[in-house]
VOGU-3710 file (C-alpha; in Angstrom, 3 decimals, decimal comma):
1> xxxxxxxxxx> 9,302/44,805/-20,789  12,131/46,970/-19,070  10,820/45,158/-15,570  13,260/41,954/-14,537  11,445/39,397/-14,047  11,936/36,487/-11,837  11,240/32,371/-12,587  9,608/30,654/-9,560  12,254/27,497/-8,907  12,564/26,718/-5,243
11> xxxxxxxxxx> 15,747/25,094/-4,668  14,287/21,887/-3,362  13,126/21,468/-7,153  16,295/22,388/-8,870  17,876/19,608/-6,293  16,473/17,330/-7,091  15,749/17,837/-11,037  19,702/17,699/-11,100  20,301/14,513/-8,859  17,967/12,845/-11,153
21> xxxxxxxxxx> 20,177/14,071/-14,196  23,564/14,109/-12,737  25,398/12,002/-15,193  26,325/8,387/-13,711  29,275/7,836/-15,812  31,912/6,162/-14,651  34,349/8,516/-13,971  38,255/6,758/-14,853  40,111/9,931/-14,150  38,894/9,879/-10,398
31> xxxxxxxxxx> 39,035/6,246/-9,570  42,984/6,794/-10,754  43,559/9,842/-8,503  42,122/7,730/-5,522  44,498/5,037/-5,824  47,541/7,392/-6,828  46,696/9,207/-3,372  46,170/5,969/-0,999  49,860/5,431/-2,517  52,042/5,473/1,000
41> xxxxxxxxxx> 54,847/7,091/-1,401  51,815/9,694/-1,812  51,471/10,507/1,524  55,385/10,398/2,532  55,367/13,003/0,401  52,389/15,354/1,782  50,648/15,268/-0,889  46,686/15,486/-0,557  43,998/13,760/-3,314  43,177/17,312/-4,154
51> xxxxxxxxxx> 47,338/17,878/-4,640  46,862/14,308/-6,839  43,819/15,644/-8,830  45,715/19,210/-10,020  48,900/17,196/-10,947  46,998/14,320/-12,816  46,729/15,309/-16,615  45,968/14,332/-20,389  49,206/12,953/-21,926  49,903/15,444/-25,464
61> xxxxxxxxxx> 50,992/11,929/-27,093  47,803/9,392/-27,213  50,266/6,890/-27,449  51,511/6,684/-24,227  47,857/6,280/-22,575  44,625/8,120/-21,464  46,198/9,910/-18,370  49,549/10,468/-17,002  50,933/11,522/-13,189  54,167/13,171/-13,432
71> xxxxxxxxxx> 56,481/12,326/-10,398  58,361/15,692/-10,504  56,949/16,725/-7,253  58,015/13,878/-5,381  61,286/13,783/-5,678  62,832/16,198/-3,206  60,421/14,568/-0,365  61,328/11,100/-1,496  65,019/11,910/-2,370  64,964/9,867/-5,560
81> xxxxxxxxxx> 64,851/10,731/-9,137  61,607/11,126/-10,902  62,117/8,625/-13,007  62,642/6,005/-10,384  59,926/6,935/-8,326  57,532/6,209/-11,653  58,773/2,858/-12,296  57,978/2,272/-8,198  54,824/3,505/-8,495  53,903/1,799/-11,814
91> xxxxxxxxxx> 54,990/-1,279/-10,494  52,912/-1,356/-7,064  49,924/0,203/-8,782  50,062/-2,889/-11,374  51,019/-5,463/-9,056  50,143/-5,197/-5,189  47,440/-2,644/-6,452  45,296/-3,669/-9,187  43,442/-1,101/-10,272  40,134/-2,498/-10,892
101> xxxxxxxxxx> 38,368/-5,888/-10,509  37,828/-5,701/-14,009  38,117/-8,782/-16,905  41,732/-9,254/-18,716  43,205/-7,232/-20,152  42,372/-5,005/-17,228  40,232/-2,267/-17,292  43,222/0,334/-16,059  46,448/-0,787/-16,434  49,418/1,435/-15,271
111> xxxxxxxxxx> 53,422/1,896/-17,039  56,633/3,764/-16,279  57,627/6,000/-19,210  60,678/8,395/-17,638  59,243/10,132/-15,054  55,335/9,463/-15,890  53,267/6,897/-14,778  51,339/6,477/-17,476  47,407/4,930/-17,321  45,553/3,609/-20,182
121> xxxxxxxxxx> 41,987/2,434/-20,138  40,816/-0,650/-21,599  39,140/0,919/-24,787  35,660/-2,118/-24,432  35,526/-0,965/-20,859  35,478/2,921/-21,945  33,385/2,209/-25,022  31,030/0,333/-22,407  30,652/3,221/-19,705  30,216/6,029/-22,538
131> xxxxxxxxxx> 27,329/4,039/-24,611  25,608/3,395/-21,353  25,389/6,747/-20,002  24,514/8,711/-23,579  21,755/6,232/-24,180  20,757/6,650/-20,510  20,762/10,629/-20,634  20,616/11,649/-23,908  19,914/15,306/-24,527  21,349/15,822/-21,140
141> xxxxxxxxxx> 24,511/13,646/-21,784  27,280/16,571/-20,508  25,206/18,307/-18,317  25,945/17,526/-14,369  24,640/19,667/-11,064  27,368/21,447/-9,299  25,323/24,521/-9,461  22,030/22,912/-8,545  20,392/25,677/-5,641  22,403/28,705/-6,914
151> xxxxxxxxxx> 21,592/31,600/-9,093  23,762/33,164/-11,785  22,803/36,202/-13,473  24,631/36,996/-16,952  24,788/40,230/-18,435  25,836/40,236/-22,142  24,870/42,205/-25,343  23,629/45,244/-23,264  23,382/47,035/-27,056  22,903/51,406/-26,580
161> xxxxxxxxxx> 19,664/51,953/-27,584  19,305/54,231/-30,810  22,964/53,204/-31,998  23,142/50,201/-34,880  23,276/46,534/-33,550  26,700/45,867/-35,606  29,624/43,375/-35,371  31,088/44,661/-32,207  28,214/43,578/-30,371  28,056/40,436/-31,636
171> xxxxxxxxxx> 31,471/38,936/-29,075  29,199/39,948/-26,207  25,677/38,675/-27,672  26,807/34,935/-28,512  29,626/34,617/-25,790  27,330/35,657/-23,141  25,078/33,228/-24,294  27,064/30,621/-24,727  28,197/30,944/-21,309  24,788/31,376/-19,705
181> xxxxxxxxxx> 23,354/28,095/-22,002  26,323/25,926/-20,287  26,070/27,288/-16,818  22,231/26,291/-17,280  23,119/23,183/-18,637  25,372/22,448/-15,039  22,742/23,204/-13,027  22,737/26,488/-11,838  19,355/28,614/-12,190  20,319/31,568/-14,767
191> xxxxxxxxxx> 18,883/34,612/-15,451  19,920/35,813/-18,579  20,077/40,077/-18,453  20,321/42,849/-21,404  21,165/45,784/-19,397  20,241/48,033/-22,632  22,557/50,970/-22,768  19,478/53,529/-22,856  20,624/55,913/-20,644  23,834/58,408/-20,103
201> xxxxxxxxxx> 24,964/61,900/-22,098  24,908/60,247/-25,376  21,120/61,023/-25,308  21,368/64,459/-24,604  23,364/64,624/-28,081  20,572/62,744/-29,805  17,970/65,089/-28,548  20,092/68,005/-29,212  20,197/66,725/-33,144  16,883/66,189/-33,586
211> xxxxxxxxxx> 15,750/69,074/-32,591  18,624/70,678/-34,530  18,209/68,898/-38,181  15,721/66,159/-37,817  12,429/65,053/-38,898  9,665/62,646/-37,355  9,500/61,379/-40,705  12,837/60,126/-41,273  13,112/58,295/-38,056  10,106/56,245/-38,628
221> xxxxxxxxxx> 11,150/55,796/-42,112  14,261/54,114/-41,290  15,456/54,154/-37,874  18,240/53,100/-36,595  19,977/54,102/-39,907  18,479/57,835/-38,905  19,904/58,337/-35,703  23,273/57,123/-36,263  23,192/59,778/-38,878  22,038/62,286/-36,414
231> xxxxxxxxxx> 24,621/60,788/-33,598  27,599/61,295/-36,506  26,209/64,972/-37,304  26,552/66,115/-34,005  29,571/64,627/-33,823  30,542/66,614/-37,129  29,365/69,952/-36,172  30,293/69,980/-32,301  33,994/69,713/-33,959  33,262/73,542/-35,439
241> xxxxxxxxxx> 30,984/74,591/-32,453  31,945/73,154/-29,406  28,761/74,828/-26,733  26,571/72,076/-28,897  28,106/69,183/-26,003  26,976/72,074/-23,025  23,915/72,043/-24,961  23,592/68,212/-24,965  24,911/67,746/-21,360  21,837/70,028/-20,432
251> xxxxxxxxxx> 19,359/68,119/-22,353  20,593/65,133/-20,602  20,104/66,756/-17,139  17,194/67,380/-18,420  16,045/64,231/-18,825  17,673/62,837/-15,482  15,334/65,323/-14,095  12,154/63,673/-15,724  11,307/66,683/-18,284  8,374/65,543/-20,131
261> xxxxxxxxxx> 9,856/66,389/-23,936  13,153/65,261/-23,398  11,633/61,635/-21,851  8,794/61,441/-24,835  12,373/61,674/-27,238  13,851/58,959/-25,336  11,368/56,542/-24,706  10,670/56,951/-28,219  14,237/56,621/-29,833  14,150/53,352/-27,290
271> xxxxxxxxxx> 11,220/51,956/-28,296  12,497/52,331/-32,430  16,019/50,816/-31,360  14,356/47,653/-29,817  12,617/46,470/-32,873  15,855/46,239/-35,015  17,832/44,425/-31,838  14,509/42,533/-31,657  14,675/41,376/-35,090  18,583/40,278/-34,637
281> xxxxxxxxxx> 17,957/38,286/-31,512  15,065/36,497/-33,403  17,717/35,317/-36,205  20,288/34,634/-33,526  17,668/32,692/-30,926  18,622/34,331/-28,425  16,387/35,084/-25,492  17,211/37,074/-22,273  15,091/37,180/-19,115  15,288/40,916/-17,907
291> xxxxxxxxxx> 15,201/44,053/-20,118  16,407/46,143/-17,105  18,843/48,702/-18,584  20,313/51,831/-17,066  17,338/53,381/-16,926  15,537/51,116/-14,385  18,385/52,301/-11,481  18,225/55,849/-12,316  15,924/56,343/-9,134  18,316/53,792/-7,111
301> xxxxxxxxxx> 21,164/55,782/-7,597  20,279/58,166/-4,792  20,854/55,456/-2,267  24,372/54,768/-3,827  25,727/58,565/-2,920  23,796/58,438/0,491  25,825/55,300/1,432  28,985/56,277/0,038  28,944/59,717/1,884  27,532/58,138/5,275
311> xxxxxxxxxx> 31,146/55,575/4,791  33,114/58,682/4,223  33,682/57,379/0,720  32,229/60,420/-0,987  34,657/63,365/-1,562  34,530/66,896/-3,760  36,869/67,277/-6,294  35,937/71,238/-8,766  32,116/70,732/-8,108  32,177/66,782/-8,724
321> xxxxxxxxxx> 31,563/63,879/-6,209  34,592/61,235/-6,445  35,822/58,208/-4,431  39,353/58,361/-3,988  40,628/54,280/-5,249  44,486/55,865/-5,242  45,293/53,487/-2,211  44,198/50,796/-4,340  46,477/51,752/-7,810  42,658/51,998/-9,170
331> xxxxxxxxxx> 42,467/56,511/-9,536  39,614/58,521/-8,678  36,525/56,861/-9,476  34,024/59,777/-10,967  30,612/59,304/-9,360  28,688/62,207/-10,192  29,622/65,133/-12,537  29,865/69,054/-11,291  26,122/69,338/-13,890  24,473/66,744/-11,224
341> xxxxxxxxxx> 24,650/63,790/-13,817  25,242/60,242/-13,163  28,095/58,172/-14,813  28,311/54,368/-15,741  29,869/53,189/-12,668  26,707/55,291/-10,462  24,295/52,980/-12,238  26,588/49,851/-12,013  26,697/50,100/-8,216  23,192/50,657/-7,904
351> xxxxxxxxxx> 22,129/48,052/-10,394  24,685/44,996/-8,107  22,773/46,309/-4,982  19,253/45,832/-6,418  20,414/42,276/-8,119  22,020/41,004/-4,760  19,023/42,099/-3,323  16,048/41,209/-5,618  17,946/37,335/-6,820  20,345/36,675/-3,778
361> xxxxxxxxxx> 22,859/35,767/-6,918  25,531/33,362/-6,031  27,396/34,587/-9,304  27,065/38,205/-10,612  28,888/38,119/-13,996  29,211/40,483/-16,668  30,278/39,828/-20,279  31,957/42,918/-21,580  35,146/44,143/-23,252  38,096/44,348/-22,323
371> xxxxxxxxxx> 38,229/47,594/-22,526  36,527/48,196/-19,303  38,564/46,527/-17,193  39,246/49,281/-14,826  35,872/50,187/-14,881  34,854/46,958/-12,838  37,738/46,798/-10,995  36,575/50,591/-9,626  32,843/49,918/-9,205  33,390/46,146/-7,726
381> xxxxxxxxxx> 36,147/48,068/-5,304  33,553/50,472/-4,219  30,727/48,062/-3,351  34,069/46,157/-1,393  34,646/49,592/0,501  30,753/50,274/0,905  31,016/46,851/3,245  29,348/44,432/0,808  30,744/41,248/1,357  29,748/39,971/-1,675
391> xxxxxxxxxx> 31,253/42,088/-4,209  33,989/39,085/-4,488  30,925/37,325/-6,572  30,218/40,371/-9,370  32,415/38,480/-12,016  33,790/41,180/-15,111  34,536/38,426/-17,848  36,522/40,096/-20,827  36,246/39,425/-24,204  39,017/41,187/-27,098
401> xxxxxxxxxx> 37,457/43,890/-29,630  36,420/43,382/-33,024  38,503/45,593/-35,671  37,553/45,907/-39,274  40,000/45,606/-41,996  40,768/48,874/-42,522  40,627/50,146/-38,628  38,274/50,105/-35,616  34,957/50,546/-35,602  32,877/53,939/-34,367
411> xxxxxxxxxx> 29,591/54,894/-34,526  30,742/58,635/-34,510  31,965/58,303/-37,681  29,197/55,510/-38,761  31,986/53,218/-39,922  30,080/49,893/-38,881  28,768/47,079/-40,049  25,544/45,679/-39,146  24,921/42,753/-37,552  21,938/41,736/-39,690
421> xxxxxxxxxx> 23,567/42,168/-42,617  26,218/40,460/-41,391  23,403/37,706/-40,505  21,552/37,729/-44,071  24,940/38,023/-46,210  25,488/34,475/-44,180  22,385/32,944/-44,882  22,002/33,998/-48,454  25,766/32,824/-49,327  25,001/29,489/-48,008
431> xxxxxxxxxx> 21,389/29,342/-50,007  24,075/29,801/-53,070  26,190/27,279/-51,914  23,097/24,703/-51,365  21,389/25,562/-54,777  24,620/25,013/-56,814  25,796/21,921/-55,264  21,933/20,405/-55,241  22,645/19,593/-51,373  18,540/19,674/-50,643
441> xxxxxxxxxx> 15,580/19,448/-52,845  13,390/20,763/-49,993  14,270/22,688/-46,826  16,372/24,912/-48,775  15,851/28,223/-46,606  15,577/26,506/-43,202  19,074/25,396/-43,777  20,420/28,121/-44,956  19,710/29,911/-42,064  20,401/27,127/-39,582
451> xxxxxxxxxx> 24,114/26,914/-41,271  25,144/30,491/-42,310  24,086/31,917/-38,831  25,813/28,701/-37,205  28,740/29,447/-39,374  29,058/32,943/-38,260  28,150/32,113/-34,444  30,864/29,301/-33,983  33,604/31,415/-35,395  32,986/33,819/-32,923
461> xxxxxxxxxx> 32,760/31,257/-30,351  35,644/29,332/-31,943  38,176/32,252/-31,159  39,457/32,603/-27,522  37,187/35,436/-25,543  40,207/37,732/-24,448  41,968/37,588/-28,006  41,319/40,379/-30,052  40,401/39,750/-33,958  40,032/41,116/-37,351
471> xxxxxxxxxx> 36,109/40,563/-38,487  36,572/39,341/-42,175  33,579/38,455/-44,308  35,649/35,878/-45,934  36,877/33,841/-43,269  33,567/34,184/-41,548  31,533/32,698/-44,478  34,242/29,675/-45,321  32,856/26,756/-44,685  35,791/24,480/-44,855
481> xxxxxxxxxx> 38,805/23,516/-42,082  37,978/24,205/-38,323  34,682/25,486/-38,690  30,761/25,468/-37,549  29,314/24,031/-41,314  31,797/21,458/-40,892  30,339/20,267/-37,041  27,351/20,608/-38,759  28,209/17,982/-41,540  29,253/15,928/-38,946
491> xxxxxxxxxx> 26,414/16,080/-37,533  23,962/15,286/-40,279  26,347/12,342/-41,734  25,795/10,568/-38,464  22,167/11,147/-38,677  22,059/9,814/-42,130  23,975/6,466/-41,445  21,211/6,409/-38,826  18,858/6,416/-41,048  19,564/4,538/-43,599
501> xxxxxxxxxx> 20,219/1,524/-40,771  16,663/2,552/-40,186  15,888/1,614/-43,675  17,991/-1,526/-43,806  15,576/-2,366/-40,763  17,773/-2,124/-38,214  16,740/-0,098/-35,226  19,299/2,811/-33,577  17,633/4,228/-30,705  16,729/0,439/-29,139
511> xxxxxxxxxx> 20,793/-0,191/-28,753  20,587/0,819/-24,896  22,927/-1,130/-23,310  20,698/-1,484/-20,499  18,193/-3,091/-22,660  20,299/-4,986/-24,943  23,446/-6,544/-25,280  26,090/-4,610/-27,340  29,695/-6,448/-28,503  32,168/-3,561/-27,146
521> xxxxxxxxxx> 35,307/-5,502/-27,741  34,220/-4,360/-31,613  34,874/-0,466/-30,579  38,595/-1,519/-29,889  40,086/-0,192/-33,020  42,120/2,745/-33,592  39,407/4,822/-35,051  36,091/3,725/-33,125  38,599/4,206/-29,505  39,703/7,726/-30,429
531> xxxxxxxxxx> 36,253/8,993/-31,291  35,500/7,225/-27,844  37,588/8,854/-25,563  36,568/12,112/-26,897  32,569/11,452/-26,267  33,566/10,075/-22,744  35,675/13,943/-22,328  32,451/15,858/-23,456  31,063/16,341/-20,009  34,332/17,352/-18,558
541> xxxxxxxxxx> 34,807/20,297/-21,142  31,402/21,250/-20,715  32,120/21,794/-16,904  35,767/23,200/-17,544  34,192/25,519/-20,097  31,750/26,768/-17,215  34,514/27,645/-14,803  36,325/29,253/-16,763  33,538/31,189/-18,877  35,629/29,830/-22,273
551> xxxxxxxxxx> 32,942/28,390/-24,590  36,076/28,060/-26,982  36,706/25,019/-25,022  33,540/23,347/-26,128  33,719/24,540/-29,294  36,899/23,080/-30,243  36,306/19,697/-28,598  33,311/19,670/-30,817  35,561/20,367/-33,997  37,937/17,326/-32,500
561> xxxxxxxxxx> 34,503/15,181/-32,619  33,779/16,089/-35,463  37,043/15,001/-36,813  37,215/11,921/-35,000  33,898/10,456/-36,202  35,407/11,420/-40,338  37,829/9,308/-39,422  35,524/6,872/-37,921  33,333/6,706/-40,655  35,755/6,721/-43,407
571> xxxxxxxxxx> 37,920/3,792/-41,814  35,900/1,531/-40,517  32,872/0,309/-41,690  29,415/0,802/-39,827  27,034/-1,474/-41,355  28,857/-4,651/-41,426  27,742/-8,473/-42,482  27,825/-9,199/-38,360  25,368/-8,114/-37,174  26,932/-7,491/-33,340
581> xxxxxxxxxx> 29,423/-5,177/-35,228  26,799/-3,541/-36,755  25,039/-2,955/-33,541  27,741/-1,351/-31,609  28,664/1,296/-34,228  25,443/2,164/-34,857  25,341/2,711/-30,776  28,512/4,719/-31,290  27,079/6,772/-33,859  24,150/7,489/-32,290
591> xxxxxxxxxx> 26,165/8,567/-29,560  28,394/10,734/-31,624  24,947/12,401/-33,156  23,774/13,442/-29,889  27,077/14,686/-28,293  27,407/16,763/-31,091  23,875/18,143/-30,911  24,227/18,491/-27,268  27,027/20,505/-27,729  26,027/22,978/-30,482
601> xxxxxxxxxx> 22,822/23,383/-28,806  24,657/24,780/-25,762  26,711/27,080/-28,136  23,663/28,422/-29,704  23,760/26,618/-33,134  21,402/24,620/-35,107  22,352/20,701/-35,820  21,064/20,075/-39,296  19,565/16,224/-39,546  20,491/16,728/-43,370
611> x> 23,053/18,704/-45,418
//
């Protein structure tokens, strides 16, 4: 279980399984950056289609059109205002230019406004190219194959075995996979890794209280709940007789050293820990790929200090082992202690040297606070200095910290709160919610758990990584504004207009454009266009999401979907007396029903069919 294990895909397969699914959407955005660069004006002014691509954006007013390319950069080459230049360039783009070959009004059209050029797209022509290619793909609409032939490993949750599973670990647990679901979903051939914190000094304090003021029985009794209280005793009585952390710094020796009590404690209080986090990734559906924690490198780490000393890295500081990172503004990095023990950043260094070696990553990235921050920047520095070319690819992406209300959270002092109950509180107040409101007649539990886990997952997601944030049971159970129940809803109303054109006998899933013709000129209004353009921008945040490891990206897109198809749905009526109407916002509501699904799927939420 503690053994990484490795999934047989030969890069020939994962080729071509993501040429056969990279999306064939029409893609506006670049057909407008090609003809902006062919522009002589473009190249008078040195500017490349990559230079055109960065500068193109998203206009904040929908108003003035889809896209917009501001002409501030051109005007000291071109020695004319910005504004002028934009009229120019709107003018030859829509005259000498056309943009497309397209039926009137034109697909693209292009218009000054100051010193944009602004570009709108024909909303039948967008309706057209996002219907086809979500009825084409489906549960893959959003997914493309940049990373098709590479491996990514994720770390995230990495949970220290024989300490609760509470709130704190919940930023790294979903974000992580979050981030390793999209990076799947673009191609790239993940392996998802919990590297368990089940090693370091903090065992030699465990052993040290049980053997002090613990029972057998108690632990089995109840756990987890056990040896935090042993972990906060210690804590308690090391305060009035400081030689009890000697005494736990030599238990932990002695289990570095293989002693066969001190291991039978560990692998014990490991084996206890693992059911509880067990349990929590069950509720969560969350599924990881290697086991390996700190543990598995503890017989690597000799090789570390070998090749550190034989680069002249290694240096003796009052009995320790150190490499000096001064030069670098990055301290002394503490490698081994004056006792003999390892630290952290040992086992880090070893554990990027067996992972290089063992997947031949192209991405190594680790989802962890923000606290350790210098931390990676010291270990990822060291593997630089050892002569490993590739530390450049070990990837440290920070998340903020959780606080509670009334301060921080510390499992020396046992002020937590537990991720499963933070789990069941969810699901039972949304059971409440369902029974009083008479929501379901059937299903009842399903859904409860399917929404008051989603609920809690999405506001985790919905918060930027690096921000830190106040954990309030509240906000985390509401289940109205910006918020996963209300995706959710979304969700389910589009599958219920679905099915009650089912009932009506009117078919959804056969309105494939490729199979039948749909009237897209009747997706031109306000509210049908806006939900539109939003669809057609799914794939692009899923990508943009992946680069940047921000699932908040997604997640708010999805709320903006979500939004957009309420407004849809409220405005404009989907089962109509013509029957072409009919057809093409039943197509557009399918659509909206599986972007939505695609999306929370890739978040790690359920998408209720009824609510």
């Amino acid at each position: 279980m503690f053994h990484n294990t490795r999934k047989d895909s030969g890069t020939a397969v994962l080729t071509a399984l993501f040429l056969k699914y990279q999306t064939t959407m029409r893609d506006f955005r670049q057909e407008i950056i090609a003809k902006i660069a062919a522009l002589p004006q473009i190249r008078e002014a040195g500017l490349t289609e990559t230079d055109v691509s960065e500068i193109v954006e998203i206009p904040a007013d929908p108003a003035l059109g889809d896209y917009a390319f501001p002409c501030f950069r051109l005007a000291k080459a071109l020695r004319s205002a910005p504004q002028a230049i934009a009229a120019e360039l709107a003018a030859l783009l829509s005259s000498a230019a056309p943009l497309t070959d397209g039926p009137t009004p034109p697909e693209l059209s292009a218009a000054a406004t100051g010193p944009y050029v602004n570009f709108r797209i024909d909303p039948a022509a967008l309706a057209e190219t996002l219907i086809r290619s979500v009825y084409g793909e489906k549960d893959r609409f959003g997914s493309s194959g940049p990373g098709a032939g590479r491996t990514v490993l994720v770390e995230y949750s990495s949970p220290n075995i024989a300490k609760p599973f509470h709130i704190g670990h919940i930023r790294s647990t979903v974000i992580g996979a979050a981030i390793a679901n999209i990076l799947a979903f673009l191609g790239y051939e993940v392996e998802r890794i919990n590297h368990l914190g089940d090693y370091g000094t903090q065992f030699g304090k465990l052993i040290v209280a049980y053997r002090r003021f613990g029972s057998r029985e108690e632990v089995e009794r109840a756990p987890i709940a056990t040896l935090l209280k042993y972990y906060v005793d210690f804590h308690t009585q090391a305060e009035q007789d400081p030689s009890l952390e000697e005494e736990a710094r030599a238990a932990f020796a002695a289990l570095e050293r293989g002693e066969p009590e001190e291991r039978a404690l560990w692998e014990w209080f490991r084996e206890e820990s693992l059911k509880e986090f067990t349990l929590v990734y069950d509720m969560l559906g969350i599924t990881f790929d290697s086991y390996a924690g700190e543990s598995f490198y503890s017989d690597k780490m000799k090789r570390v200090t070998d090749e550190l000393e034989a680069a002249g890295l290694l240096e003796n500081s009052q009995g320790a082992q150190i490499v000096d990172l001064e030069a670098y503004g990055l301290g002394k990095a503490l490698i081994r202690k004056s006792d003999g023990s390892t630290l952290y950043i040992t086992r880090d260094v070893a554990a990027a040297i067996y992972r290089k070696e063992h997947y031949g990553f192209y991405k190594n990235i680790y989802v962890v606070a923000s606290q350790q921050e210098l931390h990676f920047r010291q270990w990822i520095k060291i593997i630089e200095l050892m002569g490993y070319g590739w530390a450049q690819d070990c990837i440290h992406v920070p998340f903020g910290l959780v606080r509670l209300k009334d301060g921080a959270m510390s499992t020396r002092t046992g002020n937590v709160v537990l991720l499963e109950d933070v789990l069941r509180n969810a699901i039972e107040k949304t059971k409440a919610i369902i029974e009083e409101k008479g929501v379901l007649t059937d299903g009842t539990e399903e859904a409860a758990a399917q929404i008051g886990i989603g609920a809690v997952v999405f506001q985790e997601l919905h918060n930027n990584r690096i921000k830190d944030y106040v954990f309030d049971w509240d906000k985390a159970l509401n289940f109205d504004g910006e918020t996963g129940p209300y995706v959710q809803y979304s969700h389910a109303r589009a599958a219920s207009v679905l099915r009650k054109a089912q009932e009506a006998g009117l078919n959804p899933d056969a309105l494939d454009p490729a199979r039948r013709k749909i009237d897209f000129q009747a997706l031109s209004g306000d509210a049908a266009a806006a939900l539109v353009k939003l669809l057609y921008q799914l794939p692009a945040q899923v990508r943009e999401a992946g680069e940047r490891y921000e699932p908040s990206l997604l997640t708010r897109h999805l709320v903006d979907i979500a939004q957009a198809f309420s407004v849809f749905y409220h405005e404009e009526r989907i089962l109509t007396d013509d029957p072409a109407a009919t057809d093409a916002k039943l197509a557009l509501a399918w659509c909206a029903r599986t972007c939505i699904a695609n999306g929370l799927r890739l978040l790690g939420v359920a998408a209720p069919e009824r609510m």
